[in-house]
C-alpha positions as CSV (number, residue, x, y, z in Angstrom):
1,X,0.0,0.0,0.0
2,X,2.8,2.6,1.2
3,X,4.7,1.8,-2.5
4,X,0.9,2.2,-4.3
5,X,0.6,5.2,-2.5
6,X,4.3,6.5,-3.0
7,X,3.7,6.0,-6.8
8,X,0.9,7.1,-7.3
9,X,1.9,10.9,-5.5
10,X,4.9,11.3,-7.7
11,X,2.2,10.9,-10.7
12,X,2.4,7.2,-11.9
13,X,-0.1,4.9,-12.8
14,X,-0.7,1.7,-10.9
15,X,-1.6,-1.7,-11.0
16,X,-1.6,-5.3,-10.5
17,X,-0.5,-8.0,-12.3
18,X,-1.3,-11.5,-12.6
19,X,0.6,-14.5,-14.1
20,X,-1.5,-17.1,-16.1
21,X,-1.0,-20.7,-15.2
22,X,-3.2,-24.0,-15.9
23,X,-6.4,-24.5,-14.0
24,X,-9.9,-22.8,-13.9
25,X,-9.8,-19.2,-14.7
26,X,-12.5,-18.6,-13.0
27,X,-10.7,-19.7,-9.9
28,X,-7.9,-17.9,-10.7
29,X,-9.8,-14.7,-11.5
30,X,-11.8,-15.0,-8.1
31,X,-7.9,-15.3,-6.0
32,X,-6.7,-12.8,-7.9
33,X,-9.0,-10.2,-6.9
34,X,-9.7,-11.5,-3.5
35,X,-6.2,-10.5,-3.1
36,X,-6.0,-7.2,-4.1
37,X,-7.3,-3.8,-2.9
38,X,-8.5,-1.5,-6.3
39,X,-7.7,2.5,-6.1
40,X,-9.6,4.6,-9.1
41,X,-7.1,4.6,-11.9
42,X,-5.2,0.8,-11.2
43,X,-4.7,-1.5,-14.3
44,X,-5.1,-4.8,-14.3
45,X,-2.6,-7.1,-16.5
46,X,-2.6,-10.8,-17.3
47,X,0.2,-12.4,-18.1
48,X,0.2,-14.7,-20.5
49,X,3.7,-16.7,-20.9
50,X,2.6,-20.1,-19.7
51,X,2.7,-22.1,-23.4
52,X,0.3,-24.8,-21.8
53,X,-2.3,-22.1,-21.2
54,X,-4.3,-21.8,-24.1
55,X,-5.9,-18.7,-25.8
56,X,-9.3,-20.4,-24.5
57,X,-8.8,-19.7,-21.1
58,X,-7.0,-16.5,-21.8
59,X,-10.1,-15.0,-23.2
60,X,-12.2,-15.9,-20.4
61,X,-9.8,-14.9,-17.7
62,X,-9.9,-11.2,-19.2
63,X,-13.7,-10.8,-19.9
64,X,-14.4,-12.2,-15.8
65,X,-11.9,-9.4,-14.5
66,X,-13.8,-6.7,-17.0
67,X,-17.0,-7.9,-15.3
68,X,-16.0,-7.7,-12.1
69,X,-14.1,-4.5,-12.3
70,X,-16.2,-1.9,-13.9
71,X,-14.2,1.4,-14.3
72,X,-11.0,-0.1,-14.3
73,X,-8.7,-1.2,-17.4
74,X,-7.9,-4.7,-17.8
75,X,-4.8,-5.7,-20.3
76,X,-2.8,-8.4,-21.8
77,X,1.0,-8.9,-21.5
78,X,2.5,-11.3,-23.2
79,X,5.5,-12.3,-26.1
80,X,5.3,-11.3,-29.5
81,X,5.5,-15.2,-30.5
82,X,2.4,-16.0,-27.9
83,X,0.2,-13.3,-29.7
84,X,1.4,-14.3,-33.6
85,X,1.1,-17.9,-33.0
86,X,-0.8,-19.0,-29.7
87,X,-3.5,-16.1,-30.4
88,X,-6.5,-17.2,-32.5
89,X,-9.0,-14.5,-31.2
90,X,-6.8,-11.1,-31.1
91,X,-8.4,-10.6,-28.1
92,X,-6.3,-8.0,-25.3
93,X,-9.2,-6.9,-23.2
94,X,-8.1,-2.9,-23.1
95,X,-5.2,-3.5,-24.2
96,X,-2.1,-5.1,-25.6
97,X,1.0,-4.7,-24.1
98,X,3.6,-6.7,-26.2
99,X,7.4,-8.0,-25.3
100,X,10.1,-8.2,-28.1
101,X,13.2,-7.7,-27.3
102,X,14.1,-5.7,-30.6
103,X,16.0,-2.6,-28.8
104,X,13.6,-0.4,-31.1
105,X,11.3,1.6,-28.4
106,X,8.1,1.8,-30.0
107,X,8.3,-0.6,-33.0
108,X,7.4,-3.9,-32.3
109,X,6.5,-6.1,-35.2
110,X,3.4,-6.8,-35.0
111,X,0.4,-5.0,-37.0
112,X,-2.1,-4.8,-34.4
113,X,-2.5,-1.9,-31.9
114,X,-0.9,-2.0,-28.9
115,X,-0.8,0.3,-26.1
116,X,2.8,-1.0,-24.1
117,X,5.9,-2.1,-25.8
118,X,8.7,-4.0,-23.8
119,X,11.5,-3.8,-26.0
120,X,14.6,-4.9,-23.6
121,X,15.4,-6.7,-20.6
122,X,19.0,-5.0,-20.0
123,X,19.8,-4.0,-17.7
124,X,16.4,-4.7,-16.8
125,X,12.5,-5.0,-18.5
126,X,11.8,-1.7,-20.0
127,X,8.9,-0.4,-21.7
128,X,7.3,2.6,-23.5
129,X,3.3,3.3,-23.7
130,X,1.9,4.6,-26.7
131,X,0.8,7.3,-25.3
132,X,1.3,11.1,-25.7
133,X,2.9,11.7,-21.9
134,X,2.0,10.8,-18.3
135,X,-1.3,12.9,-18.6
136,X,-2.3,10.8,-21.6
137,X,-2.1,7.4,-20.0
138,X,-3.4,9.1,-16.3
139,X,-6.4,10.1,-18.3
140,X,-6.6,6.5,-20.1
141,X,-6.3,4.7,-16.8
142,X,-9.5,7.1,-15.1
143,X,-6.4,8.0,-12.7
144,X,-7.0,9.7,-9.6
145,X,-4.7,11.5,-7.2
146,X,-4.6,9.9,-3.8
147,X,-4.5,12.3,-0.9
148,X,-1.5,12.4,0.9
């Protein structure tokens, strides 16, 4: 809560993030938001890296969190290689946020929108949002300052 909070003063958007892996989404979905405590403005992000979760349960998994979390974005991370070749309904919820490791910020190759490229992991994971600035993506996440 203190880092949430922290973050979220110096102007950043927040969120939480959870990691497909096999079994009922709709258990999954159900833990994963039993475990967390929503703010206006948080994202919600599914990872999706497992290779023996399929796109049919990916699907799913998104559309429960949308239902359950009205007002809040709900997004899909995952590997360029997952979406071109594991993907069969081009489905990202709110969003697509897409790893490839190409060192070119902002160009992934793929020719679907996305809103989040990750484009290295040295020194560590990095990303950009297509977005034009903080405000942008503030206003796109239905961000709200937190009193201090």
């Amino acid at each position: 809560m203190a880092q949430r909070k922290a973050a979220r003063n110096a102007g950043l958007v927040t969120g939480f993030y959870h990691f497909a892996r096999p079994g009922p989404a709709a258990a999954q979905v159900n833990y994963f938001l039993s475990k967390i405590d929503l703010v206006d403005g948080d994202i919600l992000i599914l990872d999706w890296e497992d290779a023996r979760v399929s796109n049919t349960w990916k699907d799913p998994w998104l559309k429960q969190v949308q239902q359950h979390t009205p007002g809040h974005k709900t997004i899909l991370y995952c590997n360029r290689d997952s979406w071109l070749n594991r993907d069969t309904t081009s489905f990202a919820a709110d969003g697509l946020w897409i790893a490839q490791y190409n060192n070119r910020p902002g160009r992934p190759d793929i020719q679907c929108p996305w809103l989040f490229h990750q484009y290295t992991d040295q020194p560590l994971d990095t990303s950009i949002g297509d977005f034009h600035g903080g405000a942008a993506l503030r206003t796109w996440s239905r961000h709200i300052a937190v009193p201090a």
